[in-house]
N, C-alpha and C positions, 0 to 999 in steps of 0.2 A: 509644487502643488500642495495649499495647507490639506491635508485627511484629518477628520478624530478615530478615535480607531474605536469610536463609535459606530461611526459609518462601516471604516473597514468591514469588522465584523456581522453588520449588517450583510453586505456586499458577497460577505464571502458564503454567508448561506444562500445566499440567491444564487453566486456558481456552483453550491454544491447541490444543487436541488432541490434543496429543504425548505424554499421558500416559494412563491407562485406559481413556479415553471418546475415542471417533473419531466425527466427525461424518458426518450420514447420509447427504449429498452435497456436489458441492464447492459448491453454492448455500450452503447450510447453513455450511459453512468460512469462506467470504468474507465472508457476514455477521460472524459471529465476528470476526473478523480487521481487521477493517475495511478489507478488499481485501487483495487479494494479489497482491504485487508482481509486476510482468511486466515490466522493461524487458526482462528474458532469458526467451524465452518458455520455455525447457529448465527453469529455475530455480521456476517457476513452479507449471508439471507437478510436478513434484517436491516442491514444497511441498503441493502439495495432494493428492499421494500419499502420504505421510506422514499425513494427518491425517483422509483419508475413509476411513470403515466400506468393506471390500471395494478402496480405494484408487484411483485414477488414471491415465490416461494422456493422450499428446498426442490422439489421436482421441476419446475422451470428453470433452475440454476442449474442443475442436472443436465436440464434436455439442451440449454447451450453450450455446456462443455462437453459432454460426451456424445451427443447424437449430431447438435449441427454444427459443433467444433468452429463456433464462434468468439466464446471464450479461454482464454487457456488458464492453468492454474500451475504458478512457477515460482521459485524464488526469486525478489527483484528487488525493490524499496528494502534498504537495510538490512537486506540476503536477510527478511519474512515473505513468508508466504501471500499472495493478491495472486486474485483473479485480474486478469490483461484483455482486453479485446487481441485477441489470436492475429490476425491484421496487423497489431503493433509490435509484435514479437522481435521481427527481423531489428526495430529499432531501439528496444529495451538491449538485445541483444550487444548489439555496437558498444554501447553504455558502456554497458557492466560489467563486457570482457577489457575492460581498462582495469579493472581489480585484479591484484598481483597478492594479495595477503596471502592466500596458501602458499607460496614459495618462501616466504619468512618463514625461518626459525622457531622463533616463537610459537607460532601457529601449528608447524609440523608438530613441533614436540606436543603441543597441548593435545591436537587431535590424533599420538598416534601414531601419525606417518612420517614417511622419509619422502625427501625431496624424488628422491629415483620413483619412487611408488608410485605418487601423484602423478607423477608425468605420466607414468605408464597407465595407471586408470584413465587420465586423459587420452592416452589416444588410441584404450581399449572400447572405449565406450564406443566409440562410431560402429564399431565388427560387431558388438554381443546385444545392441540396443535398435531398436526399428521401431515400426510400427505395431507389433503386438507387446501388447500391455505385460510386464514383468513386475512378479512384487519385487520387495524389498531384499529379502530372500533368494528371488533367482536373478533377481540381476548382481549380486554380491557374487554368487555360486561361478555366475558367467565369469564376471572381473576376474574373479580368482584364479580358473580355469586358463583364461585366456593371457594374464602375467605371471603365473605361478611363482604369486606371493604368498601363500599362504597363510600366513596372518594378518589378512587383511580383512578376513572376515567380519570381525569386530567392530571395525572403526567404520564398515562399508553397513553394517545394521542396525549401527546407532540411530535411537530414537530419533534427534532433535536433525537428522542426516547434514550434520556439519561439512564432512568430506564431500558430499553428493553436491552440494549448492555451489562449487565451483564449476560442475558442469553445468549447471541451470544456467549460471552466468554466462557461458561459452555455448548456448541455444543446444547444448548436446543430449538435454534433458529433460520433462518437466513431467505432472503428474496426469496419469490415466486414468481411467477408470477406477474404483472400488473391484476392488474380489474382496463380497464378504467384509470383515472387519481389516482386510488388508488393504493399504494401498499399494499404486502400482505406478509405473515410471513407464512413460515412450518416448521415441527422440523426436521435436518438434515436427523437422523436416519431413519425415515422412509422417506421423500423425495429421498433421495440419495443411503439407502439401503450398505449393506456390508460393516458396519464400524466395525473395528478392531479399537481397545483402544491403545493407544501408552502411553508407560512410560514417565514419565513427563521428567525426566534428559534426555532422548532419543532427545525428541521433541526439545529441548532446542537444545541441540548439534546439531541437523540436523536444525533448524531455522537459529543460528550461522553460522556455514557452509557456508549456503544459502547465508546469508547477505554479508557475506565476500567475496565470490566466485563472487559478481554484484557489493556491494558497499565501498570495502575495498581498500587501507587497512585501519581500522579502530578499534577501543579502547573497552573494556568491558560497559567504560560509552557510550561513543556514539553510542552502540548497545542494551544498554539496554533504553537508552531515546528513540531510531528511533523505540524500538520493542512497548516500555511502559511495560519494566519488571524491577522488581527488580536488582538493581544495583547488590547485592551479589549474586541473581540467575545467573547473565552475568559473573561475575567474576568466579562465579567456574565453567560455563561452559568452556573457556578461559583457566580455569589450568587443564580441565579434558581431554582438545581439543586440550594441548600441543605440541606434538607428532607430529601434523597432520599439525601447522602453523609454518609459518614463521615469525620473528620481524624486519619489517624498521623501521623506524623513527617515521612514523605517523602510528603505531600501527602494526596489524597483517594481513596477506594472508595467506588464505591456500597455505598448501609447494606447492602441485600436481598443481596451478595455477602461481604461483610466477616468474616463468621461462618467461610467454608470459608479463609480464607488459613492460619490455624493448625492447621489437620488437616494429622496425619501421612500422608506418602507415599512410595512403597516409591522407591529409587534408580532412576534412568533417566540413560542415553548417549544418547546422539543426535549424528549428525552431519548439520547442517543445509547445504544447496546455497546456492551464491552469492545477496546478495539475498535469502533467508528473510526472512519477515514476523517470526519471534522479534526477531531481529540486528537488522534496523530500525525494531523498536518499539522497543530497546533502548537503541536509541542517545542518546536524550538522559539517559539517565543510568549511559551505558558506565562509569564510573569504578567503579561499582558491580557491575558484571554482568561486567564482565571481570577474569580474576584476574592481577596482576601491570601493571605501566606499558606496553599489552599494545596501546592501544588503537588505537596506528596498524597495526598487523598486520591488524585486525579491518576498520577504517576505512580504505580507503586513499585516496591521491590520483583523482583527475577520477572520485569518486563509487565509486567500486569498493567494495564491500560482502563479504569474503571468506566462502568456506563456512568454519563454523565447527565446533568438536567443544564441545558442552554437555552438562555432568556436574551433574544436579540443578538447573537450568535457569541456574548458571555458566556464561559461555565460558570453558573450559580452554586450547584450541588452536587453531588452524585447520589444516585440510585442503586437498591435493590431488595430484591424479596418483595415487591410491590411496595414498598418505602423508599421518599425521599428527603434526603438528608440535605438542607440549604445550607451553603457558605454568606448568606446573606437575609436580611429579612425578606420576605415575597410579600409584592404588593395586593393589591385584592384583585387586581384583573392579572396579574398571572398564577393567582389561585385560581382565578375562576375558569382559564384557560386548561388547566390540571384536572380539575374536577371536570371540565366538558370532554374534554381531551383523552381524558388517562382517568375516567372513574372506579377503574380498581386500584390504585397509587392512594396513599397516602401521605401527607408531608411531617417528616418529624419536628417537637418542638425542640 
């Protein structure tokens, strides 16, 4: 099927909400999306203000995860942090417990631990963790108590909780409530309540799907690098998922979507916040999506994900401090777009 990836990028703001159709909560977004990024919970908010009918805030993002425990917030997409529709948990889960890196070597020793530890934090966590919310601090306290390692404090408190995100992976974890400037950890099953177990080759195929259907068309490797699954786990979902895709040039769409990528679409600006789920789905094939030798602007060092300015779901520029900085010249109607748009923004020359 010829695409330009003109169209593509077109196509793919209309699946991500950003274009006509807004979706009709942020449950509704997230699925879409397949999470949405939260290492910056400001970043977040914001993405999914952009993209809900009616729009967002931090207290409505709030009142879905912690009162109607609609959304959950876990480590998943590339062990970072997204918000999940709570619903899809059981199937994230399947995924992600195919991740075996904490049992390397390598890994142990970076983070710390021994292989005996891990285990034993693994199949600590089911006794010390439930449904009331634990900081960081008392679920360490627990772990420790209950394998009497005692130096595992350390590695169990660290900021960025590298050791903790194996159990996210294994649904034995994810985040609670706020206490305060703390956060806090519950075990899904009981927090969330009516989890059904999804077959792992299930969940893969419905992740797949997912991926393709917001940020395709795209490759078994650049779905299993965006997901962090095994490249042969991607590939055979890909030849089990046959049937159901289509083959351009730059990989696969699902067939049942394939039809709307060449429909015309009226121009759209958008300036997306740091971390947008567009910008990091986009990134395995930035050479593409962004205009000009652009991509470490967009990309930068220890992970940083810049807010970006998107013209027809191009990155043009990035943004900040109410300044935007163009990778390209802007024409007079996506200045004018700017100026209607975004009248506190500036465009730098």
């Amino acid at each position: 099927m010829p695409l330009t990836w003109e169209q593509i990028l077109r196509w793919r703001i209309e699946r991500q909400f950003l274009g006509a159709t807004r979706g009709t909560d942020a449950v509704a977004v997230a699925r879409r999306l397949s999470g949405v990024h939260a290492q910056l919970a400001a970043s977040a908010v914001t993405a999914l203000d952009l993209r809900v009918k009616g729009g967002a805030t931090a207290a409505s993002v709030d009142k879905e995860l912690w009162d109607k425990r609609r959304l959950v917030k876990t480590w998943a997409a590339r062990g970072t942090l997204h918000l999940l529709p709570a619903a899809d948990l059981p199937t994230w889960v399947a995924a992600m417990s195919t991740r075996t890196r904490e049992t390397t070597g390598s890994w142990l020793r970076y983070h710390g631990v021994t292989a005996e530890q891990m285990a034993d934090i693994i199949a600590a966590v089911p006794d010390v963790l439930g449904g009331e919310p634990l900081t960081r601090e008392e679920l360490a306290t627990a772990i420790v108590k209950a394998t009497r390692h005692d130096d595992l404090r350390e590695p169990l408190i660290q900021g960025f909780g590298a050791v903790l995100k194996p159990l996210a992976f294994r649904g034995l974890l994810c985040s609670g409530p706020p206490r305060g400037r703390n956060v806090t950890f519950v075990a899904p099953r009981a927090w969330l309540g009516g989890w059904e177990e999804v077959e792992t080759e299930a969940a893969i195929d419905a992740l797949t799907l997912g991926y393709l259907g917001t940020y395709g068309p795209s490759t078994a490797d650049e779905f299993a690098r965006w997901f962090d699954l095994k490249p042969a786990l991607a590939k055979k979902s890909f030849a089990r998922l046959a049937d159901q895709l289509v083959e351009v040039e730059s990989g696969a769409l699902p067939a049942e979507l394939a039809g709307e990528v060449a429909r015309k679409r009226p121009m759209s600006v958008h300036l997306l916040p740091a971390f947008d789920p567009y910008t990091v789905g986009s990134l395995r094939q930035i050479d593409r999506v962004v205009s000009g030798p652009n991509k470490a602007k967009v990309s930068r060092p220890q992970g940083w994900i810049s807010p970006t300015l998107v013209v027809d779901g191009r990155i043009d520029g990035v943004w900040d401090d109410a300044t935007v900085t163009p990778f390209v010249p802007l024409g007079r109607s996506v200045r004018s777009a700017l100026t209607k748009g975004f009248p506190e923004v500036s465009v730098a020359d």
